[in-house]
C-alpha positions as CSV (number, residue, x, y, z in Angstrom):
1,X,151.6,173.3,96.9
2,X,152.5,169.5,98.1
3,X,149.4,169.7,100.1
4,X,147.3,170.2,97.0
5,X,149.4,167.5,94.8
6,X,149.2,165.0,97.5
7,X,145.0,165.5,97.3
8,X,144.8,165.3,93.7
9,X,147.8,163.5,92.4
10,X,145.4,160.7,91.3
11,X,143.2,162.7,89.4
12,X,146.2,163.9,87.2
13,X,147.6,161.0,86.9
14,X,144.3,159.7,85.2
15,X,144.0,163.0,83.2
16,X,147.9,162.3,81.8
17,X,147.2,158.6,81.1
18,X,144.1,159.9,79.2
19,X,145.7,162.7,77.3
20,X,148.7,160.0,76.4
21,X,145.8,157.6,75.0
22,X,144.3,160.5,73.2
23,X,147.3,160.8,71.3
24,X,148.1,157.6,70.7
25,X,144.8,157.2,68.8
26,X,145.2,160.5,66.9
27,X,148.3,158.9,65.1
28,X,146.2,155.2,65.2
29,X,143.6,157.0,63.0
30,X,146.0,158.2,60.6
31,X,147.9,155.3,60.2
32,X,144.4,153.3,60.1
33,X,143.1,155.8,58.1
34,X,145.9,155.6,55.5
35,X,145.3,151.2,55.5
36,X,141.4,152.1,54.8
37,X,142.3,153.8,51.8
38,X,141.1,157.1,52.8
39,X,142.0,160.2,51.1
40,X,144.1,163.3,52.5
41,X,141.4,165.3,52.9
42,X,139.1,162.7,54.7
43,X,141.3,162.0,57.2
44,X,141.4,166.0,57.2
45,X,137.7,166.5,57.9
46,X,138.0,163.4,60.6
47,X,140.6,164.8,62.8
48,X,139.0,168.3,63.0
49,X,135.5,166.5,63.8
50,X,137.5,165.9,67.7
51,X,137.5,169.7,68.0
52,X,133.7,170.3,66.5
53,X,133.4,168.3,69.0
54,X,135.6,169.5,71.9
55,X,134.4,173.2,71.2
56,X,130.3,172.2,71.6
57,X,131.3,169.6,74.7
58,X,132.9,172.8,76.3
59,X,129.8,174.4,75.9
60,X,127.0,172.2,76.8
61,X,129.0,170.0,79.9
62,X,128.6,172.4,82.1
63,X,124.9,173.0,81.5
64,X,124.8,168.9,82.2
65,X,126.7,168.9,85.0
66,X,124.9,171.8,86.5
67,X,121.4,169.5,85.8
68,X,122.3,166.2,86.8
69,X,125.7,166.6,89.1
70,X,129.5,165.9,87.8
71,X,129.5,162.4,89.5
72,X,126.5,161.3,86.8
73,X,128.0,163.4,84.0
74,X,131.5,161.7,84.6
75,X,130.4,157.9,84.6
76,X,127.9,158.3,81.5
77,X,130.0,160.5,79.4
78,X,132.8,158.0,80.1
79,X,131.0,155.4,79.2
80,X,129.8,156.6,76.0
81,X,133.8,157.4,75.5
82,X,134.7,153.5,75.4
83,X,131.8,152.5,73.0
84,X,132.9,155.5,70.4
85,X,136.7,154.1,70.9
86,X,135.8,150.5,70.6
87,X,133.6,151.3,67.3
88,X,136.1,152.3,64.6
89,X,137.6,149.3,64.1
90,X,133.5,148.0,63.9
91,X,133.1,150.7,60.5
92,X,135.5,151.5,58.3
93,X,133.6,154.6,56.3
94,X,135.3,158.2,56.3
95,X,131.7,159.6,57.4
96,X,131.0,157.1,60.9
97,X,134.5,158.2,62.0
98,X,133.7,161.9,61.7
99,X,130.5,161.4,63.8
100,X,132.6,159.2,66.1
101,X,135.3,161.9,66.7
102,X,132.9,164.2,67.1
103,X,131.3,161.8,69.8
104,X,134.7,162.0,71.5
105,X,136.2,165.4,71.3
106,X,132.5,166.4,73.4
107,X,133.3,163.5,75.8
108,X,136.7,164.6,76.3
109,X,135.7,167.8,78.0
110,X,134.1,166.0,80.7
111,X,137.7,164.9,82.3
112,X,138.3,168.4,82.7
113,X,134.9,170.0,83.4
114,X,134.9,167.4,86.7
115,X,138.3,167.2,87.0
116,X,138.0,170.7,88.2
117,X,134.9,170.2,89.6
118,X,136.9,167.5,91.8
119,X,139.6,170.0,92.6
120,X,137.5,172.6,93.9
């Protein structure tokens, strides 16, 4: 068992800071939400866009990483991940943010399709 940690204790350290931001920007788009003037049920519709999202990235990462490799898949999705995070303060309508979350809940999945593709 400390064998393993000691191989991979950086890739779960990376997977807890990410899962600790995740969070922190589930209650930022809330509170943000709230400012915006959006309603109850908006901010309903965005937060379940992340798991539309997270449900069809489970499905279709593998396929990508099976196509182009988990290294490619990894920096692209990842990319995309910081443009979706650094565009909701850019629009401010209920709509973007449900594409956007949707955007991120698929490009979550990729930590832990390669994370485990890393592992193995």
């Amino acid at each position: 068992m400390v064998q393993v940690l000691t191989k991979v204790w950086a890739l779960l350290l990376g997977i807890v800071l990410i899962m600790l931001g995740n969070g922190m920007h589930f209650t930022l788009i809330g509170l943000r939400g709230g400012i915006e003037g959006f309603s109850s049920a908006e901010l309903a519709i965005i937060t379940s866009g992340y798991y539309v999202g997270f449900l069809s990235g489970a499905r279709f990462t593998p396929l990508l990483i099976r196509r182009v490799g988990h290294v490619r898949v990894f920096a692209a999705l990842g990319s995309f991940m910081s443009a979706g995070l650094i565009s909701f303060p850019l629009m401010t309508d209920p709509w973007a943010w449900t594409l956007i979350r949707v955007l991120l809940g698929f490009l979550y999945v990729r930590h832990l399709c390669c994370g485990r593709k890393l592992v193995e």
